[in-house]
C-alpha positions as CSV (number, residue, x, y, z in Angstrom):
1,X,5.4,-8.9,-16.8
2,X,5.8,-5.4,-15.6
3,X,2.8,-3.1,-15.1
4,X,2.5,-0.6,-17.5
5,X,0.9,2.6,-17.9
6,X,-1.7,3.8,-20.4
7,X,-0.3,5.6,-23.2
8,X,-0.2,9.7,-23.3
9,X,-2.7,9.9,-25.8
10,X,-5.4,8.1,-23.0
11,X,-4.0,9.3,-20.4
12,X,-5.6,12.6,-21.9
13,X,-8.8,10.9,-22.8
14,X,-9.0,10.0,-19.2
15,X,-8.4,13.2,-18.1
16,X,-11.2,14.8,-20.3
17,X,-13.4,12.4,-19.3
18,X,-13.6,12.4,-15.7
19,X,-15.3,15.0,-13.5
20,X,-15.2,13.7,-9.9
21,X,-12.4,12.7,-8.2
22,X,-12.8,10.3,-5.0
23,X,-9.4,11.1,-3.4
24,X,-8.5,8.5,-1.1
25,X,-6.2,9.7,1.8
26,X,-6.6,13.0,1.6
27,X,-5.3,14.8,4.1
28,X,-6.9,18.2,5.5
29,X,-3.1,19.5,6.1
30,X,-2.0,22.3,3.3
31,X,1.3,21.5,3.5
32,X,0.8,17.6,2.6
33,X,1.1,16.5,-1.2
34,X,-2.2,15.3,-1.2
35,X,-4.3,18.4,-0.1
36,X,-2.0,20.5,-2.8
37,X,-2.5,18.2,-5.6
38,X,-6.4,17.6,-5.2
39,X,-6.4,21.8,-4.1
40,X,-4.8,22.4,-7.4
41,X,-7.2,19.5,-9.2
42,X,-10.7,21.0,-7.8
43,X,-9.0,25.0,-9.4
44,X,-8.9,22.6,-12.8
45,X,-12.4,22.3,-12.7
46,X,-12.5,18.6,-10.6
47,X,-15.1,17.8,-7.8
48,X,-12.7,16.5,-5.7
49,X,-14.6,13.7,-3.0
50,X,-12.4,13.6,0.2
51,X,-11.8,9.6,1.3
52,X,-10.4,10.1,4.7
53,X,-11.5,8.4,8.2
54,X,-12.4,10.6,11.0
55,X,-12.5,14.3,9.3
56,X,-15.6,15.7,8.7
57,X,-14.8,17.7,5.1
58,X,-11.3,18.9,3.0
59,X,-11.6,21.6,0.2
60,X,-15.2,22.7,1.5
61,X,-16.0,19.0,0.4
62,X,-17.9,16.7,2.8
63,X,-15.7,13.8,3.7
64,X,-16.0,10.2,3.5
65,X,-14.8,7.5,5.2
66,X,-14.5,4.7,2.7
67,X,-15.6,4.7,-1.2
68,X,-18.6,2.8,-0.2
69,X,-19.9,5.6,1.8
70,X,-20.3,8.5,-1.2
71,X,-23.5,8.6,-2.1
72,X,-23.1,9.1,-5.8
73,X,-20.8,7.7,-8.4
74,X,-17.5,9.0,-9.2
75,X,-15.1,9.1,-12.4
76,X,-11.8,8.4,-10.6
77,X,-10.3,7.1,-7.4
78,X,-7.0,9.1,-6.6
79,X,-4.7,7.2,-4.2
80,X,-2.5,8.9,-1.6
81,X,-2.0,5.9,0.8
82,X,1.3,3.7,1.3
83,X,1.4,0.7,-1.5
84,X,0.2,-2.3,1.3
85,X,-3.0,-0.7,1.4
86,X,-3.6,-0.7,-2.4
87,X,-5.4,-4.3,-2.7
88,X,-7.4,-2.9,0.1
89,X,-8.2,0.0,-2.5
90,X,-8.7,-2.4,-5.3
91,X,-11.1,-4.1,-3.5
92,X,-13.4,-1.2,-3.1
93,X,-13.0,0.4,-6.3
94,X,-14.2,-3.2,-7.8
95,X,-17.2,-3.1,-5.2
96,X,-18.4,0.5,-6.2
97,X,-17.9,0.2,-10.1
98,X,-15.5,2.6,-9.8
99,X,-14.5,3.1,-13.6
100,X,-10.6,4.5,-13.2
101,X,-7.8,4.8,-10.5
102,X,-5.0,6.4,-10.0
103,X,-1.9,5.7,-8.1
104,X,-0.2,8.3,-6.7
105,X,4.0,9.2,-7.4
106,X,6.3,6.9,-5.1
107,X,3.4,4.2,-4.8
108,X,3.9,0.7,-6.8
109,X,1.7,-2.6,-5.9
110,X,1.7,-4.1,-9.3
111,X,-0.5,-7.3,-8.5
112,X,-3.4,-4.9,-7.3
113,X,-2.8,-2.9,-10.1
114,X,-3.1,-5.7,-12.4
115,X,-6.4,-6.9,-10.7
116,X,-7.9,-3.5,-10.8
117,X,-6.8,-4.1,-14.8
118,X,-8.2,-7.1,-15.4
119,X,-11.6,-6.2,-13.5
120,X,-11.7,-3.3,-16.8
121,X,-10.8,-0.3,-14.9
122,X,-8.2,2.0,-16.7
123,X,-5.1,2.2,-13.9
124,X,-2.5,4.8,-13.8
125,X,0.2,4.0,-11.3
126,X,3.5,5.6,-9.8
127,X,2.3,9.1,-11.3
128,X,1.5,12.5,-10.0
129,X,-2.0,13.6,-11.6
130,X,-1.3,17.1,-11.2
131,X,1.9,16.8,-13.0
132,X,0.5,14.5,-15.4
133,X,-2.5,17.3,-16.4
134,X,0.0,20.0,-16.8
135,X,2.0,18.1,-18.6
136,X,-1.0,17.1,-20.8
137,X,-3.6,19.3,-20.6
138,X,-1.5,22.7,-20.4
């Protein structure tokens, strides 16, 4: 069975609904799909929670190095990392409750997706959230 995405209709819901966005892989580079997306996210109205080893903040946002280390729940885990370290991912969204995640364009691993799934969490995967909100909530 092939993985597939929520409908239109919730991915809105989920869109209205979440307020802080964990974005793992986030890179502190302007010209790297992943500081542009969440940059254009936190001017939506996000709090966008930089998930990146080794820098100290992104967006004026401290940064963490895994999910386990933010101090404080989040809505939504973004994903900006290559698909072999999704189940990683999976893992530590199931660890920290995290309610949502959200697989980034270009990046498929459909048996982590399907455990993130079955654990309850809504997934969204192989989609660009940025395009996905314009397209959306525009």
């Amino acid at each position: 069975m092939r993985f597939q995405n929520p409908a239109p209709e919730d991915l809105k819901a989920l869109l209205r609904r979440v307020k802080t966005i964990a974005v793992v892989g986030l890179s502190p580079k302007p010209d790297r799909p992943s500081f542009g997306v969440s940059q254009a996210m936190q001017r939506f109205g996000y709090r966008i929670v930089p998930v990146r080893p080794a820098v100290e903040q992104v967006l004026g946002e401290k940064a963490y190095a895994r999910l386990a280390d933010i101090p404080f729940p989040v809505d939504l885990v973004n994903v900006f990392r290559e698909s072999a370290a999704i189940p990683g991912i999976v893992d530590e969204c199931l660890a920290i409750n995290a309610p949502a995640l959200w697989i980034q364009e270009d990046i498929v691993h459909e048996e982590a997706a399907e455990k993130a799934r079955e654990a309850g969490l809504c997934v969204v995967m192989d989609r660009c959230i940025f395009k996905d909100y314009v397209a959306l909530m525009g």
